[in-house]
N, C-alpha and C positions, 0 to 999 in steps of 0.2 A: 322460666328462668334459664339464664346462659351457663352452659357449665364453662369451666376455668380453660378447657382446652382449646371451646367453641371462640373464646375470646382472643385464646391468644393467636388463635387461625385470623382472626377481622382485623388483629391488631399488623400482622402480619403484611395483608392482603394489602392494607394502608398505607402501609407504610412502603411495600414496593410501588405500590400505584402512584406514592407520591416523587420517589426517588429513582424509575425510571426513564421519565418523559425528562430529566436534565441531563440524564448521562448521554441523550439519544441526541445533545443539540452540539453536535458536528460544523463547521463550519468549511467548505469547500473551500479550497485554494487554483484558484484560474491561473495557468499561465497562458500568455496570449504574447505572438510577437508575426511580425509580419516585416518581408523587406523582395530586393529583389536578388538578394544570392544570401549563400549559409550564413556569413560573416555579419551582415545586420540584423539576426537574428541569435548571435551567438550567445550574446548575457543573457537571453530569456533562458537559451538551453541550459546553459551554466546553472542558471537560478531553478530550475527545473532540478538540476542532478545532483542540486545539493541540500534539496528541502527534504528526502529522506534521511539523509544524514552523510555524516564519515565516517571515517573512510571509506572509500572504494572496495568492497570486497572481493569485486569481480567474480570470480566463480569458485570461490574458495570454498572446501564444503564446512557446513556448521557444529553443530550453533555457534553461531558470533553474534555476540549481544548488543556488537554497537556497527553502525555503518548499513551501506546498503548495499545488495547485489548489484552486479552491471553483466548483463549477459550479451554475450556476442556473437548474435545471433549470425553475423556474415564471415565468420571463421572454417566452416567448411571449406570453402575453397574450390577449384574444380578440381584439383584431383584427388576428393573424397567423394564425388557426387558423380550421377548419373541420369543422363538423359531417359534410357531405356528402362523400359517396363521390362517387370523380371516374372520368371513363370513360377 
């Protein structure tokens, strides 16, 4: 005989096995654009920058519950950077 605990473990086990193979069906979002300079290519980027969301948060630090980071990564500059290996 099953005791009451053994049961509610199967019952358990059931009911994740049933309710996590839907949460796991994701569907991928493709952006694809192709031209021969940035400019025919610019609504894909757009649609790309804004399918995380808005605003813009740029680098603002968090939590911010809505909008997406945008990091910029080529604001270094040369004169924060160096060619030279340092000892």
């Amino acid at each position: 005989m099953i005791s009451r605990m053994e049961a509610y473990c199967v019952a358990i086990a059931v009911l994740v096995a049933l309710v996590l193979p839907m949460s796991a069906g994701a569907t991928p979002i493709v952006f694809e654009g192709a031209g021969p300079d940035a400019t025919s290519i610019q609504a894909t980027v757009n649609d790309f920058r804004a399918a995380p969301g808005k605003p813009n948060n740029a680098n603002a630090p968090g939590p911010l519950f809505t909008g997406r980071p945008a990091i910029n990564w080529g604001g270094g500059g040369q004169a924060t950077t160096s060619n030279t290996a340092s000892s």
